[in-house]
C-alpha positions in Angstrom: 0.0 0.0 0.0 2.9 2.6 1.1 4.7 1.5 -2.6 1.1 2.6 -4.1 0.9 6.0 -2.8 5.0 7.2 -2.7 4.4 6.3 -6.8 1.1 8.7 -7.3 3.4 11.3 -5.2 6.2 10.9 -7.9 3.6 11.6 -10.6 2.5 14.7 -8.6 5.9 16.3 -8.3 5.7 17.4 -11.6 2.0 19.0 -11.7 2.7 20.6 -8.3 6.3 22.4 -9.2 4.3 23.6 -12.6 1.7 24.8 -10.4 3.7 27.1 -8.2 5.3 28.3 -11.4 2.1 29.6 -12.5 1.0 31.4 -9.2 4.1 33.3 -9.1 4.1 34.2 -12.4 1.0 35.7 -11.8 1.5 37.4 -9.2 4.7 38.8 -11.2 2.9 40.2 -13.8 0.3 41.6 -11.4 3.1 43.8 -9.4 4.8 44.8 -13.0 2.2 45.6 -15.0 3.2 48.2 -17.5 0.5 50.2 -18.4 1.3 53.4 -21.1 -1.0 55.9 -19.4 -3.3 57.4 -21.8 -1.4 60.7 -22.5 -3.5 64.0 -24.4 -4.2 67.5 -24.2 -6.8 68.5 -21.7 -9.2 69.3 -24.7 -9.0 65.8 -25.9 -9.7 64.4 -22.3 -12.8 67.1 -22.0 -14.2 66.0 -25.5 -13.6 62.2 -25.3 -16.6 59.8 -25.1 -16.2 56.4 -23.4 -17.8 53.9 -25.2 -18.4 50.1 -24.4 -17.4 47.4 -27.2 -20.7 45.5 -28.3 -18.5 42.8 -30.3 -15.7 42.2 -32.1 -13.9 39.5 -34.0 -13.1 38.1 -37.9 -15.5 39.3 -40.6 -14.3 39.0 -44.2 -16.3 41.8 -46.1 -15.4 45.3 -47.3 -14.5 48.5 -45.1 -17.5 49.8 -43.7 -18.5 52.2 -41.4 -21.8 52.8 -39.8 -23.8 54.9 -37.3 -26.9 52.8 -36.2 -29.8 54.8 -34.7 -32.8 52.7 -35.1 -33.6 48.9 -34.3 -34.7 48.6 -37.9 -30.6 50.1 -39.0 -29.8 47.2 -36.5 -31.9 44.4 -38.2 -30.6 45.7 -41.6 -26.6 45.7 -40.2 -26.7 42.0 -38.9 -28.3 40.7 -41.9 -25.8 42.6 -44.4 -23.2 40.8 -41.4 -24.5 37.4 -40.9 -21.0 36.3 -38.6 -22.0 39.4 -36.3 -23.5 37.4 -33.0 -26.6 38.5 -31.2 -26.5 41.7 -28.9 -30.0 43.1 -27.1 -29.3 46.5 -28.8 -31.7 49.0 -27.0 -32.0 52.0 -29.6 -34.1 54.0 -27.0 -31.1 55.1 -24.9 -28.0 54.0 -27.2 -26.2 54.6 -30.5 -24.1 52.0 -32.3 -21.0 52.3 -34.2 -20.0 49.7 -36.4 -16.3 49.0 -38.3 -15.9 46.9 -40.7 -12.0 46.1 -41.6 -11.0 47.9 -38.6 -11.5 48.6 -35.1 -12.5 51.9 -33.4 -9.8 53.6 -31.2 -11.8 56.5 -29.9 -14.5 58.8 -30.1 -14.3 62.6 -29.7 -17.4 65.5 -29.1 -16.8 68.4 -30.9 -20.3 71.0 -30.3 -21.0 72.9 -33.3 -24.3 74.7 -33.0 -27.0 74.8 -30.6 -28.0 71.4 -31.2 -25.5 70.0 -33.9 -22.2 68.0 -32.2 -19.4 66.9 -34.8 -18.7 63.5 -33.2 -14.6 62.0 -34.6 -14.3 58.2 -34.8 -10.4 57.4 -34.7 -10.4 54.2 -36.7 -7.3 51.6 -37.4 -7.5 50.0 -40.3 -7.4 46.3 -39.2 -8.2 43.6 -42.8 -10.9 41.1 -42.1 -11.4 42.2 -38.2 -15.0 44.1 -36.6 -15.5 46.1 -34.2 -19.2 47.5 -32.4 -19.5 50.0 -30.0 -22.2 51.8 -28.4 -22.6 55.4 -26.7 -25.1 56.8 -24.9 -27.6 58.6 -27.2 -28.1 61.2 -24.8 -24.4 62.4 -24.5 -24.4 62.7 -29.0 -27.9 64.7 -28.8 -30.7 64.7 -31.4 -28.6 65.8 -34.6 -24.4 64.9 -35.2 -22.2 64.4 -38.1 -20.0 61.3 -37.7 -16.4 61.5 -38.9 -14.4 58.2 -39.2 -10.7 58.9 -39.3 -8.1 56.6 -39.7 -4.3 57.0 -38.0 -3.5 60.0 -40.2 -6.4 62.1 -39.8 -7.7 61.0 -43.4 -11.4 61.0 -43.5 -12.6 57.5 -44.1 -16.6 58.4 -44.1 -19.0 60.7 -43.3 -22.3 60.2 -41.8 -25.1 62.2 -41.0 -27.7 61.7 -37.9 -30.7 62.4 -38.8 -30.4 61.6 -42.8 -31.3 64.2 -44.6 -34.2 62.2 -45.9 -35.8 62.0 -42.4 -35.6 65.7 -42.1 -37.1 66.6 -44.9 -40.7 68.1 -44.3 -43.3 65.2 -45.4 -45.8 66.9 -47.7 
C-alpha cells in the first residue's frame, strides 16, 4: 500500500512544481504591470466619449463604417453581417458604431451649434477584423455628423444623424 501512494506522489511532483510556477508568475505580472497611461491635451480628455465594445472578431467583407440609430438600422446591419453574433441593442437610450476592416480607437465630441455636435471616430484600419460600440444617445444629442478617421487624420466616411431624408418636411 505505502509503494502505491509514494508512486502517485512521484507523478504529482511534476504538476505541483508547474503549479507554483504559474501562481508566481501571476502574481509577477500583477506587481509589474506596464501600463502606457493614456497621454492627451486637456481638450482631448474634455471631449472624449467612453464607449463600451458591443462585439468584435473576424468578418471577411469590405471597409465599412456605420452609425446605427434605429432597431430597424440594427436588423438591416446584422443581416448585411450574418458572422455578427446577437447583442440586445436597446435604440431608446443607445447609439451604435460599427467598423468593418477595422477597429474603433476613440471617439471625440466636438459642439458645433445649438443642437448639432461633430462626433470624430479614430479608426485603425485592421483587414478582415470588426468592431461595435455603443454610446449613450443622450451624451451625442438629437442631430451629429459622424467622422471616421483613420491614423493619419484621413477621412474614411461621413455620416449624418438624422439623414437628410428623415428631415425633410413630409408633404
Amino acid at each position: 500500500m505505502n509503494r502505491f501512494l509514494v508512486i502517485e506522489a512521484r507523478r504529482l511532483l511534476p504538476l505541483l512544481f508547474l503549479l507554483v510556477l504559474l501562481v508566481s508568475l501571476s502574481i509577477y505580472d500583477n506587481f509589474f504591470r506596464a501600463e502606457q497611461p493614456v497621454a492627451g491635451t486637456d481638450e482631448q480628455l474634455e471631449n472624449l466619449l467612453t464607449f463600451v465594445t458591443a462585439d468584435r472578431g473576424e468578418l471577411s467583407a469590405p471597409p465599412t463604417f456605420r452609425v446605427i440609430a434605429t432597431l430597424e438600422e440594427w436588423k438591416r446591419f446584422k443581416e448585411s453581417y450574418p458572422g455578427l453574433p446577437d447583442y440586445p441593442f436597446n435604440s431608446v437610450h443607445e447609439l451604435a458604431i460599427g467598423a468593418i476592416n477595422g477597429e474603433i480607437k476613440n471617439i471625440l465630441l466636438f459642439p458645433q451649434e445649438e443642437d448639432l455636435v461633430q462626433v470624430q471616430v479614430r479608426v485603425e484600419s485592421i483587414p478582415r477584423a470588426y468592431h461595435v460600440v455603443t454610446v449613450e444617445r443622450e451624451k451625442i444629442g438629437p442631430r451629429s455628423s459622424w467622422l471616421f478617421l483613420d491614423e493619419n487624420d484621413q477621412i474614411l466616411a461621413e455620416v449624418a444623424l438624422p439623414s437628410p431624408e428623415e428631415e425633410a418636411p413630409s408633404d
